[in-house]
C-alpha positions in Angstrom: -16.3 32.7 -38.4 -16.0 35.6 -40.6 -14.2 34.6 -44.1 -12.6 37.8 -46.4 -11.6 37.3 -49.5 -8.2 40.1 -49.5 -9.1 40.1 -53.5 -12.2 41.6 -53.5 -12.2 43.6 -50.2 -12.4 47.5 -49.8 -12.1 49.5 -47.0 -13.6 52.9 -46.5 -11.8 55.0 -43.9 -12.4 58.6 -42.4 -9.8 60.9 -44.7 -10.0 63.7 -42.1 -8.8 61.8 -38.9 -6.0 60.6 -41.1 -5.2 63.7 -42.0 -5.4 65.4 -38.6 -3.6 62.6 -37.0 -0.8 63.0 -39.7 -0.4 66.2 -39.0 0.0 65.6 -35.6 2.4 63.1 -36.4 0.2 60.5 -34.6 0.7 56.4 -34.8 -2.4 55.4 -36.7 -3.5 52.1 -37.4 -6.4 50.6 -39.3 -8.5 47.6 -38.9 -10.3 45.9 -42.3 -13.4 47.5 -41.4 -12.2 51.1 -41.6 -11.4 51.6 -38.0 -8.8 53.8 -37.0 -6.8 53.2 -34.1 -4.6 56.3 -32.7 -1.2 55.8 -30.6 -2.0 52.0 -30.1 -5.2 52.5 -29.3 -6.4 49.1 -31.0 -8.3 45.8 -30.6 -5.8 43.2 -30.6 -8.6 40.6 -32.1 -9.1 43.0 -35.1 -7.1 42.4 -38.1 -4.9 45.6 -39.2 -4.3 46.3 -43.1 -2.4 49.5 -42.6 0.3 51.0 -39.8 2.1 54.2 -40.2 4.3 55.4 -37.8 7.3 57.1 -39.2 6.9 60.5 -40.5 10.1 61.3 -42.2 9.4 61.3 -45.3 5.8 63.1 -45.3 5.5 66.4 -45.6 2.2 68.2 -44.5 2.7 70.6 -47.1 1.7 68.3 -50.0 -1.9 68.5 -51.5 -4.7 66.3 -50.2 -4.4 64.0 -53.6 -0.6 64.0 -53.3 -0.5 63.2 -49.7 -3.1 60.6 -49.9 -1.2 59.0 -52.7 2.1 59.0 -50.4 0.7 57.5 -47.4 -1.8 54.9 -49.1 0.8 54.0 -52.5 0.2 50.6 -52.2 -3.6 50.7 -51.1 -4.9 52.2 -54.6 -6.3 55.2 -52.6 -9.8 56.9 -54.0 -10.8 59.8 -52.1 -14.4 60.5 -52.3 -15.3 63.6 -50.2 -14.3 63.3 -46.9 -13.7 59.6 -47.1 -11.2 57.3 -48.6 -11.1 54.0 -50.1 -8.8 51.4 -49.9 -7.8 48.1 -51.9 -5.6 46.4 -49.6 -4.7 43.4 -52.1 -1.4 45.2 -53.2 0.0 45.0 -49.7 -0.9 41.8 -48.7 2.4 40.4 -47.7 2.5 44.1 -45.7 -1.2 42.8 -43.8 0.0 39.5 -43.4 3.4 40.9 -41.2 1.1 43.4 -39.5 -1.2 40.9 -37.9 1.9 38.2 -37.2 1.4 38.8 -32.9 -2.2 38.4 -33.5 -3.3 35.1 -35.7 -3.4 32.0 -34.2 -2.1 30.4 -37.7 -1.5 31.1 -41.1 -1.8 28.9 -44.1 0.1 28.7 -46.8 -0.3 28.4 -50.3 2.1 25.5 -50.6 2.9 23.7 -46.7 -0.5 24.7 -45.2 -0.9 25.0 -41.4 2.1 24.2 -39.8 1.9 25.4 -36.2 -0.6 27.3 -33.9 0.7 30.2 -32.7 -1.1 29.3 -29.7 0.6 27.3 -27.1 -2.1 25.9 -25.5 -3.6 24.7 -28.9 -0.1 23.8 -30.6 0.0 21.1 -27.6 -3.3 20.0 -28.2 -2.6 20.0 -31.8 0.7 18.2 -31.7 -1.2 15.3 -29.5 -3.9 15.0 -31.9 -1.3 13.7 -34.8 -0.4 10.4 -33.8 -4.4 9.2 -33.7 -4.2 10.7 -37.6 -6.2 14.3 -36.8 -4.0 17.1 -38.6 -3.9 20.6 -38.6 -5.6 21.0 -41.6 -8.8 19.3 -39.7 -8.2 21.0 -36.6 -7.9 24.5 -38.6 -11.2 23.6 -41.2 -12.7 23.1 -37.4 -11.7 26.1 -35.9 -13.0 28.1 -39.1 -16.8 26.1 -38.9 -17.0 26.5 -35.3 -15.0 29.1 -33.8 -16.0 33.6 -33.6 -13.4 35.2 -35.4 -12.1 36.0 -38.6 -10.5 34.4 -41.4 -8.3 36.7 -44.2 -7.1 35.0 -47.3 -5.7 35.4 -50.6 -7.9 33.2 -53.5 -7.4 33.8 -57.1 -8.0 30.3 -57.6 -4.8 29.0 -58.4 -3.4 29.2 -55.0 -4.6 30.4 -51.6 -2.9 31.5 -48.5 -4.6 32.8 -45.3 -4.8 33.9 -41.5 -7.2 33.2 -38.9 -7.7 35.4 -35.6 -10.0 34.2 -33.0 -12.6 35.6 -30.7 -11.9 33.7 -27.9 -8.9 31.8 -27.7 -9.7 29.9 -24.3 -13.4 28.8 -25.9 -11.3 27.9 -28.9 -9.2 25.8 -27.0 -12.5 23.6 -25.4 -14.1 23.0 -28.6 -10.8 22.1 -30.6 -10.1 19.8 -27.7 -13.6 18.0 -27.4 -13.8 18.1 -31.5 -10.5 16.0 -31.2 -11.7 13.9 -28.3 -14.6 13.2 -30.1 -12.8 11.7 -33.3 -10.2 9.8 -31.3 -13.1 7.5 -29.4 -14.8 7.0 -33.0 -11.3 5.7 -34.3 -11.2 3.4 -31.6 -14.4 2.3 -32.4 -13.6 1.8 -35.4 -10.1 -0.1 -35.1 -8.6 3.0 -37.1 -6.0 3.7 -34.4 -3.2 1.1 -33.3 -4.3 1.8 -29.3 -0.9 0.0 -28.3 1.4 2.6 -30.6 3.6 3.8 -27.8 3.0 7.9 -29.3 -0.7 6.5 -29.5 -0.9 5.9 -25.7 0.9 9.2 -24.6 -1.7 10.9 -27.3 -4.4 9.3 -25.3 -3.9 10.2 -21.5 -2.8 13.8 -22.6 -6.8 13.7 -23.6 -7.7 11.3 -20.9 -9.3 9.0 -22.8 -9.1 5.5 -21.5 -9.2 2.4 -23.3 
């Protein structure tokens, strides 16, 4: 999995299609690498750092700079010739709404990872708790073994993040043999009370028998 520190990344966009699609009064989106989606014309496994799609308040007439400045205020806009770079660490909360349909989790700074967005993997998840596997296990997992990305906020005094996979139905295999796996060593190992009423439900949802 790809990991992005939001701190130290920059992102390096075409200034002209902006411009030409502002003018056009076009929806534009754009994905951490630079990519520039047009009218929701967009990757749903990429994560987004910038959405516009209300006009009102632009005005074509402005100058380049000025404009620039208007549309990108909280990105710390450089132009350089026909490009323009971004800092999206300013707008993070902002990146962390815009990708809210798309992550599979988020973790945060104080309660960590609470809940897949992922209904599928939220019911494997939830079964995996009572034979002591958490979400922060399944997630550190997910981020070893998974495709996808991982965007997070380090300064390091605290540290928040989201995670958008790949392949959400390959996800869902390996999170599920990954638990499987650690369930039959706890048995093994007598670290699991296999007579725990919540224990027993845990283990025929993953059809392990004992």
């Amino acid at each position: 999995m790809k990991k992005i520190n939001i701190k130290d990344k920059k992102v390096e966009i075409n200034l002209t299609e902006v411009l030409n699609a502002v003018s056009q009064k076009k929806n534009i989106e754009i994905d951490i690498e630079g990519e520039i989606y047009f009218n929701k014309n967009y990757n749903l496994k990429k994560v987004i750092i910038f959405k516009l799609d209300n006009f009102d308040n632009i005005s074509s007439i402005l100058e380049i700079k000025a404009l620039v400045n208007k549309i990108f205020k909280s990105y710390n806009p450089i132009i350089k010739n026909n490009s323009c770079i971004l800092s999206p660490l300013k707008a993070w909360q902002e990146v962390i709404s815009l990708n809210q349909t798309r992550m599979l989790y988020f973790d945060h700074q104080s309660d960590g990872v609470e809940l897949f967005e992922d209904k599928q993997l939220e019911d494997i998840g939830w079964n995996a708790i009572p034979c002591d596997i958490s979400y922060r296990e399944i997630s550190e997992f997910i981020e070893s073994n998974c495709e996808g990305i991982l965007v997070y906020y380090d300064n390091e005094i605290q540290f928040n993040g989201f995670v958008i996979v790949e392949d959400i139905e390959k996800t869902r295999i390996l999170v599920k043999e990954f638990i499987i796996k650690i369930i039959k060593e706890k048995i093994v190992k007598n670290l699991i009370d296999i007579e725990d009423d919540d224990v027993i439900e845990a283990l025929a949802f993953f059809e392990i028998k004992v």
